[in-house]
N, C-alpha and C positions, 0 to 999 in steps of 0.2 A: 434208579429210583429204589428205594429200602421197601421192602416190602414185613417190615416188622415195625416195632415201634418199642423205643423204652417208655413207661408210663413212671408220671409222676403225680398221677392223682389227677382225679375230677371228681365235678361236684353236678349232680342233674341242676338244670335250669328250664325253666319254660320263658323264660325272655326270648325275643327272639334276636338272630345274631347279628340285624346293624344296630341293635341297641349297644353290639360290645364296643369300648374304646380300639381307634386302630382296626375298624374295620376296611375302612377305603385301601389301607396301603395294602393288609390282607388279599384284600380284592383285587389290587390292581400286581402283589408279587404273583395270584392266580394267576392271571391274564399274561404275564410275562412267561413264568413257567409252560403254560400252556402253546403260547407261542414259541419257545425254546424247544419243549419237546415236539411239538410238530414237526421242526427240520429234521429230528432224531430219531424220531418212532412215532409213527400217524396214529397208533394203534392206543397210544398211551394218554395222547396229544386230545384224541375225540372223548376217551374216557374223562379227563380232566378238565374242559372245557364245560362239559356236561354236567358237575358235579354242584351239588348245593353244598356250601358249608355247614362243618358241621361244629355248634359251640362247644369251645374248651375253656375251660375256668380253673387254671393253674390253682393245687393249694399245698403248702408243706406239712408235712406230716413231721408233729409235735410231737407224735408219739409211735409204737410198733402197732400197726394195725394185727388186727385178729386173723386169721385163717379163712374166718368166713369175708371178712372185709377184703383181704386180698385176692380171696375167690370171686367177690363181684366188680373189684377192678380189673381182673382179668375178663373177665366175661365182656366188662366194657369197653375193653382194650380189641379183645374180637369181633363184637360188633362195629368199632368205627372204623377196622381192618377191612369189615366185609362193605362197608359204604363206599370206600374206596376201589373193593374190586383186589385187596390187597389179603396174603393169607401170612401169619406169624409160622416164620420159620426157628425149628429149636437146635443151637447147635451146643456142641457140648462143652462143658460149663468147665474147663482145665487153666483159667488163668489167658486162654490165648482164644477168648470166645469176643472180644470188639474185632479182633483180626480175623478169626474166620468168615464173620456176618460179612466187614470189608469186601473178603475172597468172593463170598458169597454171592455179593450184590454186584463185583467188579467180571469175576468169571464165571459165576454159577456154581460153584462148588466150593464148601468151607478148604479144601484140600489145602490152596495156595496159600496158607493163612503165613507159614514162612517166610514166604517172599512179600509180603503184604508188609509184614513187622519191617522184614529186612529196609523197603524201601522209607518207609515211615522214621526209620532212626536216622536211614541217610538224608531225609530234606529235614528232620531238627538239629542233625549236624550242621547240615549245609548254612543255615537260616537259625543261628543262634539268637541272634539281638531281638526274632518276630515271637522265640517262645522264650527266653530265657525268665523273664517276669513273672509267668504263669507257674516256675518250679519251684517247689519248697521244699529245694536240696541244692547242692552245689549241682550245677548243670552237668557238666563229664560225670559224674556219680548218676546221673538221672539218666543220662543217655544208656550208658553202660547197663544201668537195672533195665530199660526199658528192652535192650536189643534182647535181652532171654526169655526164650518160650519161657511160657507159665505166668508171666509177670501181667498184669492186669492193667488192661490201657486205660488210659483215661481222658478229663476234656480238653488236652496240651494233645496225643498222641491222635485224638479224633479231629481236631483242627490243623493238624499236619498233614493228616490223611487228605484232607479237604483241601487243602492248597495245595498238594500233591496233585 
């Protein structure tokens, strides 16, 4: 389970949240989850079943928010952290910071972030035809950038992590 979160912007709302679209299947990916990590950890499993949703209302930013704006999407970034019982971990910011988080969540410690990368290039190796569409570069050039510390993962290197 990630115990951080990347934010992409919210917007307060006072509606309340079976008014959002795609609430039932929300609710019922809960209930699955919930039952998934029950077999895994009872511990996570009671937290999670327990939990009120909490609404989110994706928006893109058109433009650079201010310092102060970003200061209060962080803010609101830690508070939905603490509803979950979840704390923002900061790991450091070299290029090889999606793999550390990876380590982080897999063994507890950003340390393994090497072996993280390493295995990640071997399953877009392995499983060309399931990323190769998502690259916007010749694929053997993308692999190769990807296998070097420093290089910056992204939503191809995190969905390989995840079928990994």
């Amino acid at each position: 389970m990630w115990n951080g979160a990347h934010h992409m912007g919210e917007s307060s709302t006072s509606s309340s949240w079976s008014s959002h679209p795609g609430t039932e299947d929300d609710q019922m990916i809960a209930v699955v989850l919930s039952e998934e990590y029950s077999k895994l950890d009872g511990d996570v499993a009671r937290r999670l079943s327990g939990l009120a949703p909490v609404p989110h209302v994706p928006q893109v930013n058109s433009y650079i928010p201010s310092i102060s704006n970003a200061s209060l999407d962080h803010q609101r970034l830690l508070e939905r952290l603490q509803v979950y019982g979840l704390c923002e971990v900061k790991v450091t910011g070299d290029g090889n910071c999606q793999f550390r988080a990876l380590s982080d969540q897999m063994y507890r410690t950003p340390e393994y972030h090497k072996h993280i990368r390493k295995d990640i290039v071997k399953q877009l190796k392995d499983n060309r035809n399931l990323y190769e569409g998502y690259v916007p570069m010749k694929y053997k050039r993308y692999c190769k950038k990807m296998a070097k510390s420093g290089e910056w993962g992204d939503h191809v290197t995190l969905q390989a992590a995840s079928d990994k």
